[in-house]
C-alpha positions as CSV (number, residue, x, y, z in Angstrom):
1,X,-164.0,-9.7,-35.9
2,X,-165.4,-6.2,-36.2
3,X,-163.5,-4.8,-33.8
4,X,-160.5,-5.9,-35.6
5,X,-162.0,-4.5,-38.8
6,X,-162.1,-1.7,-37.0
7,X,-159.0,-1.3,-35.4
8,X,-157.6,-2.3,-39.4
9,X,-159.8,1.2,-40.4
10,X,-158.4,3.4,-37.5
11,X,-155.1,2.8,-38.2
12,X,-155.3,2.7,-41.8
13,X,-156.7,6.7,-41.6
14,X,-154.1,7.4,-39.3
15,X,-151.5,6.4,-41.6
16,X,-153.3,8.1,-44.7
17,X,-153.7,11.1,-42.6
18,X,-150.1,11.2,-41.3
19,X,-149.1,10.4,-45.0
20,X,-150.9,13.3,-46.0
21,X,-149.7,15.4,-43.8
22,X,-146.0,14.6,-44.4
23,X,-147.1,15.3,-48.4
24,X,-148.8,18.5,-47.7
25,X,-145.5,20.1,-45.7
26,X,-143.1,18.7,-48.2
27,X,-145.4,20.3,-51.0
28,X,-144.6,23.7,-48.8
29,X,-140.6,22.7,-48.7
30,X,-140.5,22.3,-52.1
31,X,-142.1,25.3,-53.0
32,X,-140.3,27.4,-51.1
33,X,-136.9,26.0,-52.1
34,X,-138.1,27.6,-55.7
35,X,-140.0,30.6,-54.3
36,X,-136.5,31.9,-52.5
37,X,-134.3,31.2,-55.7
38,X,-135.8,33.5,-58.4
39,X,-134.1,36.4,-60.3
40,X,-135.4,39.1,-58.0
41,X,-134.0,37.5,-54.7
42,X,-130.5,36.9,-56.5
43,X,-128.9,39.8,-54.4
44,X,-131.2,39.8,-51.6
45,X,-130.5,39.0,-47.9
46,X,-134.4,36.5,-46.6
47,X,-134.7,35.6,-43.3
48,X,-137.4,33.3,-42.6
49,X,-138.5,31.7,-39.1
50,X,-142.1,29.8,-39.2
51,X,-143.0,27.6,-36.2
52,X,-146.0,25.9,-34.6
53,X,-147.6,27.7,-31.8
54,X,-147.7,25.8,-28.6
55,X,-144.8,23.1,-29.5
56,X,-142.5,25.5,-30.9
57,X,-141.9,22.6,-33.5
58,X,-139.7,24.4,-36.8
59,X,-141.5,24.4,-39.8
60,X,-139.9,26.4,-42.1
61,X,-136.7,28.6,-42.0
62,X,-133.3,29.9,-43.9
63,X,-130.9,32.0,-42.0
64,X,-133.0,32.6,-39.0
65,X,-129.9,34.2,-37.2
66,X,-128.8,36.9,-40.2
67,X,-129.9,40.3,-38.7
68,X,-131.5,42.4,-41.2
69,X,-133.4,45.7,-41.5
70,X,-137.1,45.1,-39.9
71,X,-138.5,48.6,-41.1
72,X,-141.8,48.4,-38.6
73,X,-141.9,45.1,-37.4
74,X,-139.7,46.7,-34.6
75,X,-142.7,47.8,-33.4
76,X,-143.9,44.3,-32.3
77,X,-140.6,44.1,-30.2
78,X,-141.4,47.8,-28.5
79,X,-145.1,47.7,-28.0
80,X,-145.0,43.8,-26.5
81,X,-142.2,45.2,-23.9
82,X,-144.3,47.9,-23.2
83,X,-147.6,45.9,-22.9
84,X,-145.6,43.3,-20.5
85,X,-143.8,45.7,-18.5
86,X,-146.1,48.4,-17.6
87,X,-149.7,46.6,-18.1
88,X,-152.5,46.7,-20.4
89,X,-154.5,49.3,-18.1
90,X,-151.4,52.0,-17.7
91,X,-152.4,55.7,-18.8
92,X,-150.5,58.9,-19.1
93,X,-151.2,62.0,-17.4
94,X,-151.5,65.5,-18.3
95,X,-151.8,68.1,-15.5
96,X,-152.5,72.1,-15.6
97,X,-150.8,73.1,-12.2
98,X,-149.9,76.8,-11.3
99,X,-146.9,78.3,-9.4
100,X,-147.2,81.0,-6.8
101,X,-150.6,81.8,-5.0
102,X,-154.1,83.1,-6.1
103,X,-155.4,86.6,-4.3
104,X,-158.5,85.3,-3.7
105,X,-160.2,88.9,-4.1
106,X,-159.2,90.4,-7.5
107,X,-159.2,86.5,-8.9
108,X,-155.4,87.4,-9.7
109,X,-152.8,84.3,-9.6
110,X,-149.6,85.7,-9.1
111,X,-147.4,83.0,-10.6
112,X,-147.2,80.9,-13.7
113,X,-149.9,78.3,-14.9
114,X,-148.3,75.1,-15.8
115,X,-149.0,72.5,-18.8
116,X,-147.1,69.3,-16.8
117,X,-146.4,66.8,-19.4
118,X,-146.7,62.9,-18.7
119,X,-145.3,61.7,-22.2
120,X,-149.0,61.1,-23.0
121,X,-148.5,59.7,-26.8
122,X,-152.1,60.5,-27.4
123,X,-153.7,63.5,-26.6
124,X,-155.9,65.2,-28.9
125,X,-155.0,62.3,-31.5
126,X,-156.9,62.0,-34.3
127,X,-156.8,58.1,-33.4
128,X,-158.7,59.4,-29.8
129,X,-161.0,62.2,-30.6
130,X,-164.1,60.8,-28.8
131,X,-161.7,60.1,-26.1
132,X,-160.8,63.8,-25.5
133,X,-164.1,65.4,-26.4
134,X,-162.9,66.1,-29.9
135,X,-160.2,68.0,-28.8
136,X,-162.2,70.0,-26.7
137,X,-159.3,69.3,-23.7
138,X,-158.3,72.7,-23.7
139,X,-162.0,73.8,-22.9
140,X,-162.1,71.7,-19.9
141,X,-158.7,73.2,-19.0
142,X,-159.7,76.9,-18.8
143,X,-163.3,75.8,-17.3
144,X,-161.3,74.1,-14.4
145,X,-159.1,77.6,-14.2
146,X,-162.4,79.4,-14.0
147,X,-164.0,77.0,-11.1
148,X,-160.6,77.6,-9.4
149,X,-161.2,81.6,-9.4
150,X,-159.0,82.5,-11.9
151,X,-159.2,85.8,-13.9
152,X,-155.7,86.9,-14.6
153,X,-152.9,85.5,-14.3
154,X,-149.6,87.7,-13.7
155,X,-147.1,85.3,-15.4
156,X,-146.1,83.3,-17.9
157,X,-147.6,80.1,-19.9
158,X,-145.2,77.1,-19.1
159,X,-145.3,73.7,-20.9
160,X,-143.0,71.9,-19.2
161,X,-141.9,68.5,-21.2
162,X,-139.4,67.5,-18.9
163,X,-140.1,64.6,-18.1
164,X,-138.5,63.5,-21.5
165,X,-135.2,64.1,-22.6
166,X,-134.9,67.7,-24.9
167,X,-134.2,65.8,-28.4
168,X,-137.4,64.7,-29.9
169,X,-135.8,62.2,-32.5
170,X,-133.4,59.2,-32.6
171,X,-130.1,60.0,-33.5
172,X,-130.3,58.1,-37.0
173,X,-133.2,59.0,-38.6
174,X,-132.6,60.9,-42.1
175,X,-133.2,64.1,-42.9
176,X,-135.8,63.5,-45.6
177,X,-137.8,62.0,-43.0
178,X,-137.8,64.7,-40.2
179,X,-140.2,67.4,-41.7
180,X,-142.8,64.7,-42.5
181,X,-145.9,63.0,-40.4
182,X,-143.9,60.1,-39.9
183,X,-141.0,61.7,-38.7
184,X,-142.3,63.3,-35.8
185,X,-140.7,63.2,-32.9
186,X,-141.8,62.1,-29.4
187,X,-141.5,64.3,-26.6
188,X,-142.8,64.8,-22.5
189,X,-145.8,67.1,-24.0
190,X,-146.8,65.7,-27.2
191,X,-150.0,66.5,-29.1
192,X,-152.0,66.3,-31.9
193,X,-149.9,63.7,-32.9
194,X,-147.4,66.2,-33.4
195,X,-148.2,66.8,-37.0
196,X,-150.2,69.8,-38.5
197,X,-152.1,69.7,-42.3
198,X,-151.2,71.8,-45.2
199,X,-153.7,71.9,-47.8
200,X,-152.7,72.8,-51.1
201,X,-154.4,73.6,-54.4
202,X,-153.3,72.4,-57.6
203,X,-154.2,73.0,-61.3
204,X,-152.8,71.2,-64.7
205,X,-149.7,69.4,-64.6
206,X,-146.6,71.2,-64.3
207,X,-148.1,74.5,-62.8
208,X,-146.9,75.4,-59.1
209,X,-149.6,74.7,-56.4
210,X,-151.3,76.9,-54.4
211,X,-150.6,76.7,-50.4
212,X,-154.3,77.3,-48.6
213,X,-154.3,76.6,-45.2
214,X,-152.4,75.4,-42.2
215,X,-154.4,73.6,-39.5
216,X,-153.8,73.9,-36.3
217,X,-152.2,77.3,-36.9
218,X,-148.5,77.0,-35.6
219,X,-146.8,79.8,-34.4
220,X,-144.1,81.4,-36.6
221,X,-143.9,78.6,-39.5
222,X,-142.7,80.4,-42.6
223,X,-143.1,77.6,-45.8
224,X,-141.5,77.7,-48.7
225,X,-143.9,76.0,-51.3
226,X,-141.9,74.2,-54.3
227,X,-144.6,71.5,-54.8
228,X,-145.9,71.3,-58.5
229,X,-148.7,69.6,-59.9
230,X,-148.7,66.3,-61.5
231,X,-150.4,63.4,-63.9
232,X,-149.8,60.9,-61.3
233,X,-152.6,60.5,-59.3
234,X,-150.4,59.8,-55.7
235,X,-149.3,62.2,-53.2
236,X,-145.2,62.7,-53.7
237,X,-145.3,65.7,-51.7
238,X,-142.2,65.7,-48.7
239,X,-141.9,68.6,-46.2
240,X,-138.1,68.9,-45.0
241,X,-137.4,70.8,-42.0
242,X,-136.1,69.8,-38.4
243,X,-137.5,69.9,-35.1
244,X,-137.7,73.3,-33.0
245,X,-137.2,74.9,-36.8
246,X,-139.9,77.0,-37.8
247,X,-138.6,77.2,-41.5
248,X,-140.0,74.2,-43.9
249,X,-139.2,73.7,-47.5
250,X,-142.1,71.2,-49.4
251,X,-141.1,70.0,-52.4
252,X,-142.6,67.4,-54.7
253,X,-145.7,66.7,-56.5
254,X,-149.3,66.2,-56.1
255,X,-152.5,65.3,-58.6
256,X,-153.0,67.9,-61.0
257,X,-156.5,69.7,-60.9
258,X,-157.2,69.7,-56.9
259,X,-159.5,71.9,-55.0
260,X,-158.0,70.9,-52.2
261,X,-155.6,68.4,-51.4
262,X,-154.1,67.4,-48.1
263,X,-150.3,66.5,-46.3
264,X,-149.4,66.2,-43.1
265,X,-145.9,67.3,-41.2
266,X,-144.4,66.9,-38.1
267,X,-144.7,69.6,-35.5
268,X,-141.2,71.9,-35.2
269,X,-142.2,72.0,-31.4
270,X,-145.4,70.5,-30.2
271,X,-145.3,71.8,-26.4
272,X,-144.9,75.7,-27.2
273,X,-147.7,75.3,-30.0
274,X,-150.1,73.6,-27.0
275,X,-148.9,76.4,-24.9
276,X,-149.7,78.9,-27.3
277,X,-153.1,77.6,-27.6
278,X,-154.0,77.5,-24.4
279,X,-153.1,81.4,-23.9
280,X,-155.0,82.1,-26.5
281,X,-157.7,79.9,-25.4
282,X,-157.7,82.2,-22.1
283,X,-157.7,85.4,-23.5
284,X,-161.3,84.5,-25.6
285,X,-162.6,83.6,-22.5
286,X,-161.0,86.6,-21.1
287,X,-158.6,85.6,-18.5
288,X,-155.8,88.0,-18.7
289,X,-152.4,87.4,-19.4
290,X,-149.7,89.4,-19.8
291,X,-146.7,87.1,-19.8
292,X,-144.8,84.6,-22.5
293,X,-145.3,81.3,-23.5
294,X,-142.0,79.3,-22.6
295,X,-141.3,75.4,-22.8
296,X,-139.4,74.2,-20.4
297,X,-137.1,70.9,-19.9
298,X,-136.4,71.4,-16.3
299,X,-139.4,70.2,-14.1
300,X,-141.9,73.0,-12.8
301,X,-143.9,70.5,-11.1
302,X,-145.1,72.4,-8.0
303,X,-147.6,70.0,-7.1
304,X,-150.7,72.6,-7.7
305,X,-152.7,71.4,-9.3
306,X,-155.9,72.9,-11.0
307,X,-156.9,70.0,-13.7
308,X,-155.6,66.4,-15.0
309,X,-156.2,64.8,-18.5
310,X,-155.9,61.2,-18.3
311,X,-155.2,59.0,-22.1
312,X,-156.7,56.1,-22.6
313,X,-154.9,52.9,-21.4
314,X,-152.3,51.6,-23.2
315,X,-154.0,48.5,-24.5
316,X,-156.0,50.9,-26.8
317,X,-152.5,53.1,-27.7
318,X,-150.8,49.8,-28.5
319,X,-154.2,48.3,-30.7
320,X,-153.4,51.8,-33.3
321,X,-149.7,51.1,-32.7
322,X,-149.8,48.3,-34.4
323,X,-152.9,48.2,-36.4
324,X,-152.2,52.1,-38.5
325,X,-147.7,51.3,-37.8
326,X,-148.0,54.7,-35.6
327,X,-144.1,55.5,-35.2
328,X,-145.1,58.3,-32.6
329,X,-146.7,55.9,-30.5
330,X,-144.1,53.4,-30.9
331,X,-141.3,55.7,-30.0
332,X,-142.9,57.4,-26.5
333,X,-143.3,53.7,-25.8
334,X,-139.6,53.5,-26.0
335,X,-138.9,57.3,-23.8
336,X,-141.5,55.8,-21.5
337,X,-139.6,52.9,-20.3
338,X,-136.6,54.8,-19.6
339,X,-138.7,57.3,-17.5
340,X,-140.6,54.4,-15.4
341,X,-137.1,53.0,-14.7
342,X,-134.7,55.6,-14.9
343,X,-137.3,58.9,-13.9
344,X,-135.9,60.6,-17.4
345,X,-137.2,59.5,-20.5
346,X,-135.0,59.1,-24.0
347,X,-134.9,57.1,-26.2
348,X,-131.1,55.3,-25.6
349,X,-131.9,54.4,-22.3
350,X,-135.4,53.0,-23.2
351,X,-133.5,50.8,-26.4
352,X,-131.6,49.2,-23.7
353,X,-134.3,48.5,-21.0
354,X,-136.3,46.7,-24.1
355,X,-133.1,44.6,-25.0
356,X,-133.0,43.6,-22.0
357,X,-136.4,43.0,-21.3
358,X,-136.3,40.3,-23.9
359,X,-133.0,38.8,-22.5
360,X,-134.5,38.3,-19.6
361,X,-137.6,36.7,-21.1
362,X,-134.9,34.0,-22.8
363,X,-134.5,35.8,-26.2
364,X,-131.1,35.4,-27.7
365,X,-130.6,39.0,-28.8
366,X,-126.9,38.6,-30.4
367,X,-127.7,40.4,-33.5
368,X,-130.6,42.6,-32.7
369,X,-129.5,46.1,-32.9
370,X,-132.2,48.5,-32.0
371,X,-131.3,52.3,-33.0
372,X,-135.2,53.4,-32.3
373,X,-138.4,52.3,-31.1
374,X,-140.8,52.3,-34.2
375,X,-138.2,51.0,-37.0
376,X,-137.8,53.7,-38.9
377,X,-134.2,54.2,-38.8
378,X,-132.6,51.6,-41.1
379,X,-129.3,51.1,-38.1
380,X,-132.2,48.5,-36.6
381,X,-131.1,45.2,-36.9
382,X,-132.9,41.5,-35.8
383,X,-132.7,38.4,-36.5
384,X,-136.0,36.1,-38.3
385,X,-136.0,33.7,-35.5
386,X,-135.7,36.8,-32.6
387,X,-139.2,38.0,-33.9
388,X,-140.7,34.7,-33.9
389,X,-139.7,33.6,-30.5
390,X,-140.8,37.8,-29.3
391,X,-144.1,36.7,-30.7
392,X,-143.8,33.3,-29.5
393,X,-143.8,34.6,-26.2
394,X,-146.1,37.0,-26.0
395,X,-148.4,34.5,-27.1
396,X,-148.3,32.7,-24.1
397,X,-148.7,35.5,-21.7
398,X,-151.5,37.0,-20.1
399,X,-152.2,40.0,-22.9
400,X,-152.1,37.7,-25.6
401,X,-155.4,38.7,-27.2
402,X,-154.6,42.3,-26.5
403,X,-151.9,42.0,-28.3
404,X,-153.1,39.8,-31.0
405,X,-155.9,42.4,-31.6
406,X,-153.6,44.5,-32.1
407,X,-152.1,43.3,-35.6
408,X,-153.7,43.7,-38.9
409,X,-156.1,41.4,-40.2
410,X,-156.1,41.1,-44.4
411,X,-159.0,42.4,-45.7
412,X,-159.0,45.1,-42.4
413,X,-157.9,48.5,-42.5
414,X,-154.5,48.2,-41.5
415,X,-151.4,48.0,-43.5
416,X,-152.7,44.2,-44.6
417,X,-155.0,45.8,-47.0
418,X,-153.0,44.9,-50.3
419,X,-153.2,41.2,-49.4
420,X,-156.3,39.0,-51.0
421,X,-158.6,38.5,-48.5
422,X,-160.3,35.3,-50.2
423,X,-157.4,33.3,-49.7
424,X,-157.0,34.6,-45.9
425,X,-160.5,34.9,-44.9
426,X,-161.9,35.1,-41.0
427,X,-158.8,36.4,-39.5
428,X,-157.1,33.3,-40.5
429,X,-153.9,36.1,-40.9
430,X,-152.7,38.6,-38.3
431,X,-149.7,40.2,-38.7
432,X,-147.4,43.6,-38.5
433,X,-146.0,44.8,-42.4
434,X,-143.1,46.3,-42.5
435,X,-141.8,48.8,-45.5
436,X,-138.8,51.3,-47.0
437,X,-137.1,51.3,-49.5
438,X,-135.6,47.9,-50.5
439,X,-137.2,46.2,-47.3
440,X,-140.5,44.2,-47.1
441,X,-141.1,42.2,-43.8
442,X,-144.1,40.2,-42.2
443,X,-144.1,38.7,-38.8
444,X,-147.5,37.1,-36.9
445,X,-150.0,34.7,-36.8
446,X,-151.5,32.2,-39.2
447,X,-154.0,29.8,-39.0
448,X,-154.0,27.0,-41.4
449,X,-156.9,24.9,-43.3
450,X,-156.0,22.2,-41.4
451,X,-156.7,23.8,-37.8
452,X,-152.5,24.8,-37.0
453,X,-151.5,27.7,-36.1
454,X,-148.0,28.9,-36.9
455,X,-146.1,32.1,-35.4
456,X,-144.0,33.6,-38.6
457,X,-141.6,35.7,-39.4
458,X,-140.7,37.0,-43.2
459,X,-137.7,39.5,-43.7
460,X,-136.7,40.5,-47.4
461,X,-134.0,42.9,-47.6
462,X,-132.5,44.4,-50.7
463,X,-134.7,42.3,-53.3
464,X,-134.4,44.2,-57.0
465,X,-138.4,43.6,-57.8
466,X,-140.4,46.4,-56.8
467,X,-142.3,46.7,-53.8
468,X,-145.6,45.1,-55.0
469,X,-143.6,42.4,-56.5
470,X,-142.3,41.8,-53.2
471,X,-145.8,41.7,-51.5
472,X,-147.0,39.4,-53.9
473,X,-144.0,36.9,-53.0
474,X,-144.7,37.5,-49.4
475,X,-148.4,36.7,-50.0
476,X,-147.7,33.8,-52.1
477,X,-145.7,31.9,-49.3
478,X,-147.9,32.9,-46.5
479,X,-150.8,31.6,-48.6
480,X,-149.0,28.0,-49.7
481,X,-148.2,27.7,-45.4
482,X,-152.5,28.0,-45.2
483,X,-152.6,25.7,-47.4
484,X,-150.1,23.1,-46.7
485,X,-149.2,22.8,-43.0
């Protein structure tokens, strides 16, 4: 009799359980029927894709297959390539090799020395700087040149970026883009993130600002300073100018009354400004030379070699990828492919080795339209249920948690940081933000109260509410899915 009793209880539970369950995800349908139909989403294009890890059960979507702009979540479908094709552990290399031969006597090479590119996305980054001894790279350069008996050098100063194509941008970025930190370019000899700092100096609002400093120093960059100070207390300050242009034009505002206030711009050319270092670095440690800096795009590779830098592997480039949306990173990724495949790295032949990565992996990738490898060109197209199924994937693989770690936590500093981190506490919310104008997208991980955990994707494009507004919504149905799946 008890075990009956019991076996009554079990499957009474069960059924309340199940019941509940059912409730809860209808609650979650119902909501979002309303959440998607408001005012501000009238004119909009939503793609939506939510599914259960592991099963791959739907939960939730509305036109999974309409390609939209993804703004950075391209940068899950890049870096997840990049991790699966060339490993967790790859690193770049940066060599100092020489040409011609060293007179062993008068300490005299007789031949070029040689900056030899690897597409390193990382050296001297300000994401690295323990990593390369605070930047001190160059001084373990010309100590290497001194152990090797070096003491003039009658030639030039070569940094050969070659192994990357010549143009350091994707065909479609905009113009207002190019001249600022995020629109700098990848190429074979990157550095310093290829961006320099201009501090400025402002005073009451409406009065032109006062240009202080340029750090690093970059050789032959002539400003024009139209920036004016401002009541608003955010940095609307845009530098214009185009790569391998020395002539930049800022314009804009900044906060009014600043001793000294910061912006960073893209590099017009980041392997003559290296260059240019290193001479200069040789001459205060007085090895001679008499010779130019030149960049070259033609390999000078003479398999001398004096010195190597190594990065840091890629699982650490990918984890600031991700985590600070570094387009840089995201598009050497993209060069780097191409080279490992092809032996020359750009950027169209590394779009199409990614495509096709996925293909391969089962992807359906009718619809996804990749015009660069960090999102920042709004000719990228994909689809709700193409990001889902990426991250579907690459949650079964073997760098899963590399890759997991690799996305925003709310709460973190990454680019979750406007989202409420009482409703997603412990992690419970990993994901990859991605913003411009008109576009606010969220694809990841979720873990809900009741011990699921869903792979999601949330693309809003062209919504007439502002950009917080649009977080908010985003937040609001990510936070209803904790709650009710």
């Amino acid at each position: 009799m008890k075990s009956l009793k019991l076996y009554f209880f079990i499957i009474s539970a069960f059924v309340f359980i199940s019941a509940q369950s059912q409730d809860n995800s209808m609650t979650a349908k119902i909501f979002f029927e309303q959440w998607k139909n408001v005012p501000e989403f009238n004119n909009a294009s939503i793609g939506i894709s939510v599914m259960e890890a592991g099963s791959g059960n739907i939960i939730i979507e509305t036109t999974p297959q309409l390609s939209l702009v993804p703004a950075s979540l391209l940068k899950i479908v890049t870096s997840a390539a990049a991790l699966e094709i060339l490993g967790p552990h790859y690193c770049f290399e940066t060599r100092i090799d020489y040409s011609g031969e060293i007179d062993a006597e008068t300490g005299t090479l007789n031949g070029d020395l040689i900056i030899v590119g690897g597409g390193d996305p990382a050296l001297g980054s300000m994401y690295f700087k323990d990593h390369y001894l605070k930047n001190h790279f160059l001084s373990q350069w010309i100590k290497s040149i001194q152990e090797k008996g070096i003491k003039k050098i009658n030639g030039n100063i070569i940094a050969d970026a070659s192994i990357y194509e010549q143009q350091m941008i994707p065909n479609t970025w905009v113009w207002e883009d190019l001249g600022n930190y995020y629109g700098a370019g990848a190429c074979g000899l990157s550095v310093y993130d290829n961006l320099y700092e201009i501090t400025l100096q402002s005073g009451p609002a409406g009065n032109d600002c006062r240009l202080v400093g340029i750090e690093p120093e970059v050789p032959g960059l002539e400003i024009e300073n139209a920036v004016k100070a401002s009541t608003v207390s955010r940095d609307l300050a845009y530098v214009f100018g185009s790569p391998f242009d020395n002539k930049r034009i800022i314009k804009g505002t900044i906060p009014e009354n600043r001793e000294s206030f910061v912006i960073k711009a893209s590099l017009p050319d980041p392997p003559y400004l290296l260059a240019s270092q290193l001479k200069q670095k040789l001459k205060e440690n007085n090895i001679q030379t008499d010779g130019a800096v030149k960049t070259s795009y033609s390999s000078c590779k003479t398999g001398k070699i004096i010195c190597n830098t190594v990065s840091p592997p890629l699982k650490d480039i990918i984890r600031f990828l991700n985590h600070e949306s570094v387009n840089l990173f995201a598009e050497h990724l993209c060069k780097h492919l191409a080279y490992v495949e092809t032996g020359k790295g750009n950027t169209k032949d590394g779009l199409e080795i990614i495509r096709k990565f996925w293909a391969q992996k089962g992807i359906n990738t009718d619809g996804m339209y990749l015009a660069d490898g960090s999102g920042l060109s709004r000719f990228n197209a994909i689809t709700a249920r193409q990001l889902t199924e990426i991250l579907d994937y690459i949650n079964q693989s073997r760098d899963s948690e590399i890759f997991k770690q690799s996305l925003p936590t709310v709460g973190g500093s990454g680019t979750l940081y406007v989202f409420d981190k009482e409703k997603f506490p412990n992690g419970a919310l990993r994901a990859k933000s991605g913003s411009m104008t008109r576009v606010r997208c969220y694809a990841g991980f979720l873990k809900t109260i009741s011990g699921k955990e869903l792979i999601f994707t949330v693309m809003l494009n062209n919504f007439s509410c502002s950009q917080s507004k649009a977080i908010k919504k985003a937040e609001e149905f990510l936070y209803t899915l904790l709650l009710n799946e």
